[in-house]
C-alpha positions in Angstrom: 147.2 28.2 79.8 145.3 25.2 81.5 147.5 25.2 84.3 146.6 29.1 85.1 143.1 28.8 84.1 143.1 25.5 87.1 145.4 28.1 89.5 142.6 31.3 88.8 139.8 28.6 89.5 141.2 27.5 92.4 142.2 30.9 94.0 138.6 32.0 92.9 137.0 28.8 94.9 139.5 29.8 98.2 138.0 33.5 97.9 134.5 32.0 98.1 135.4 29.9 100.9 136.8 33.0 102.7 133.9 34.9 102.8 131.3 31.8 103.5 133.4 31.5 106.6 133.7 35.3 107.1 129.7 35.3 107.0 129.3 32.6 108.9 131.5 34.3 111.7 129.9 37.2 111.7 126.4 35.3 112.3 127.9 33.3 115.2 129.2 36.5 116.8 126.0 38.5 116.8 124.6 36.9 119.4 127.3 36.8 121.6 128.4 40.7 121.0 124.2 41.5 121.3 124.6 39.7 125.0 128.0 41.5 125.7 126.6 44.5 124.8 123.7 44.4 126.9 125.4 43.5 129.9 128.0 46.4 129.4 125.3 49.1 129.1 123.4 46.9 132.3 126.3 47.4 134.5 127.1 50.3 133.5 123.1 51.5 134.4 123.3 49.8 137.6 126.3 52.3 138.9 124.5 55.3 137.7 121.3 54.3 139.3 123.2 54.1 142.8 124.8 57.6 142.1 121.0 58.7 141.3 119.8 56.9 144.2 122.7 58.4 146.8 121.6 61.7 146.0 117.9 61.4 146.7 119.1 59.7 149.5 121.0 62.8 150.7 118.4 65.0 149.6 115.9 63.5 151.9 118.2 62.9 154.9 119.4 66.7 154.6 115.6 67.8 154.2 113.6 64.9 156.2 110.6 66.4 153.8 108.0 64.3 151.8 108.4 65.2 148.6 106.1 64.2 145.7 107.5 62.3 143.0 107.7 65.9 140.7 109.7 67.3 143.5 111.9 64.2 143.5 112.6 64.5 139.9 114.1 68.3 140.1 116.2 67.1 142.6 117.5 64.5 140.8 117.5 67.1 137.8 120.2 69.1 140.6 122.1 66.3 141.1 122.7 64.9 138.2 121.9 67.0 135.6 121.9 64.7 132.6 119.5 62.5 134.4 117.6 61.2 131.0 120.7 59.7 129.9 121.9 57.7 133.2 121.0 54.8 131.5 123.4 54.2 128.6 120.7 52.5 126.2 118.1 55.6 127.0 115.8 53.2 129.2 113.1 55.6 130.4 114.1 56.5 134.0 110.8 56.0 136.6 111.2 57.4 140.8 109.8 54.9 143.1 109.2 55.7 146.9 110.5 52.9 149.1 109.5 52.3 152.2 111.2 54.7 153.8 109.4 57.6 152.0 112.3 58.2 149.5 112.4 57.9 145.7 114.6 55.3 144.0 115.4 55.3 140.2 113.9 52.4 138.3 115.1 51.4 135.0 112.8 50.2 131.9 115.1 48.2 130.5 117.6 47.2 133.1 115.4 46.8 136.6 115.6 43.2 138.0 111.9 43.6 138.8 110.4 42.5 135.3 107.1 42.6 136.4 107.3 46.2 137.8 109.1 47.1 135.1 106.2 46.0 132.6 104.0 47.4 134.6 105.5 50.8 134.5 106.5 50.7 131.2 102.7 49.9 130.6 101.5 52.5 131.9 103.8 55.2 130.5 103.3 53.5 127.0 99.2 54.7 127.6 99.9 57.6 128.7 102.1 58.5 126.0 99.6 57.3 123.1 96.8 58.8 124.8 99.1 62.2 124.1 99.5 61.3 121.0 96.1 60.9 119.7 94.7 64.0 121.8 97.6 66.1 119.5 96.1 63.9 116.7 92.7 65.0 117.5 93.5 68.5 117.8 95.9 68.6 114.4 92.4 66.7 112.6 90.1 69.1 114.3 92.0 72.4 112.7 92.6 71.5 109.8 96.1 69.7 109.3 96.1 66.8 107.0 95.4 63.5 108.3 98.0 61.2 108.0 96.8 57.5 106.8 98.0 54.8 105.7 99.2 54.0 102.0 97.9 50.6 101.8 94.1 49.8 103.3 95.7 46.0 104.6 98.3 47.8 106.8 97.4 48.4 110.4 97.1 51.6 111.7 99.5 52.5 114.5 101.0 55.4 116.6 104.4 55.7 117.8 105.4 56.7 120.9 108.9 57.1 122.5 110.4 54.7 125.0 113.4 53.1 126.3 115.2 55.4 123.8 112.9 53.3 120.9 109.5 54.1 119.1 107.1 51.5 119.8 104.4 51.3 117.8 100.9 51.1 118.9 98.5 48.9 117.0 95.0 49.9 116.5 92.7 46.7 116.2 88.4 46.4 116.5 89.1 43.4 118.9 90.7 42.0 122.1 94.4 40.8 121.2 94.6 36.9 122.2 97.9 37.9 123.7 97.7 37.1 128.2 101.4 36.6 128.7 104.8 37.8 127.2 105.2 37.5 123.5 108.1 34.5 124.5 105.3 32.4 125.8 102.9 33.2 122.9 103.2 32.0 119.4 102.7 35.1 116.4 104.2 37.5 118.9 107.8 38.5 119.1 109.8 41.0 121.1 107.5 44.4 122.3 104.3 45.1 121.3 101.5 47.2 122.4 97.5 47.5 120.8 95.0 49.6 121.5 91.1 49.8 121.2 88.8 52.8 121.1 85.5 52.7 122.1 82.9 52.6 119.3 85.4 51.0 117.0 85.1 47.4 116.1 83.8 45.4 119.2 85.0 47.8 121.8 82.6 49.7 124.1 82.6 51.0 127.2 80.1 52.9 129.7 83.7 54.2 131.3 84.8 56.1 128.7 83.9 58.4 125.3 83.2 57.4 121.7 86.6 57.7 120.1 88.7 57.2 123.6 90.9 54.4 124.2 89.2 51.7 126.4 91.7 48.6 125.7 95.2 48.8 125.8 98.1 45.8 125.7 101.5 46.1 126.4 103.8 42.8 126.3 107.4 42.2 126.8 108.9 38.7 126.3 108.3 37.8 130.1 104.8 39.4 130.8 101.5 41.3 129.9 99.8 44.2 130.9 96.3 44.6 129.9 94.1 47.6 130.5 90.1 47.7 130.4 88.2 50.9 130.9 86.1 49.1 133.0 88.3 46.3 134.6 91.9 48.4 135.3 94.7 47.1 134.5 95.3 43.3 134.9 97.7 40.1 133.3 100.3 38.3 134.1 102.3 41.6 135.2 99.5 41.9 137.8 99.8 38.9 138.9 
């Protein structure tokens, strides 16, 4: 009976072992699949951005017309038809005219550009929350519940779609000491975003109205993007 009791013990201690090293595995690999992953879906963007491109390319050349950057996007709508999902992690698709006078796809995730791309992404971030608390507005001002938050500690944000994710906007009564991407700044990490409203904690602005945004911050890892009501937009994305 010992010598069983000493076999279970040690078949139960190998088990153990197993799965330590399973787990352990598993944690090394995560990295490594995350980087595979995103270089698949990059490459993968990268040709369908060229097909995007070729066709606004054909467009113009067949048309020789100037279109504006909402007639560029139903001819890439013709072209390619499923044009919101050309890149295969949803990055938000933006048209910028070379200098030639024709649109070229940009990519918020995948661009080489970083700067651009925070810029853009910036600026399409504001836009969208700035949608998003008009609707607010509008649900408040006839009557639909307002939605707040459970606990009085937790910040009060908005979501807003993009790059296929919701990123959620941070109300705060003062200036973020956030200038650069969240990789060169300590208690940030990853994509963030923050917002001010004039009349609201420090914030005020002859620019804008009581309630409207007058600060907004967007940060990747690499930059920032900061927009004042009374400044523009500015950071290290301006640079």
């Amino acid at each position: 009976m010992k010598l069983l009791s000493r076999r279970g013990g040690i078949n139960r201690a190998t088990i153990i072992l197993l799965i330590l090293i399973g787990i352990m595995l598993i944690i090394i690999a995560i990295p490594s699949w995350k980087v595979f992953r995103y270089r698949s879906e990059k490459t993968a963007c990268v040709q369908a951005m060229k097909s995007a491109a070729d066709g606004l390319i054909i467009d113009y050349l067949g048309n020789l017309k100037d279109r504006s950057v909402e007639e560029a996007q139903l001819v890439l709508d013709e072209v390619m038809p499923a044009r919101d999902e050309l890149c295969p992690a949803h990055g938000t698709i933006y048209l910028i005219k070379n200098s030639q006078g024709i649109y070229e796809p940009f990519c918020g995730i995948h661009a080489d550009d970083k700067k651009l791309r925070c810029r853009l992404n910036a600026s399409r971030a504001k836009t969208l929350l700035e949608g998003e608390l008009e609707k607010a507005e509008k649900e408040k001002k006839y009557g639909a519940e307002e939605k707040t938050s459970s606990k009085k500690d937790e910040p009060v944000s908005t979501g807003v779609y993009l790059n296929g994710q919701t990123l959620e906007c941070v109300l705060v009564s003062e200036e973020e000491d956030l200038h650069r991407g969240t990789g060169l700044t300590a208690g940030y990490d990853g994509i963030v975003a923050f917002y001010g409203l004039d009349g609201e904690g420090s914030f005020s602005s002859n620019k804008t109205a009581e309630g409207e945004i007058c600060y907004f911050i967007y940060a990747d890892e690499s930059y920032a993007a900061i927009w004042r009501a009374d400044k523009g937009w500015t950071g290290t994305a301006y640079d």
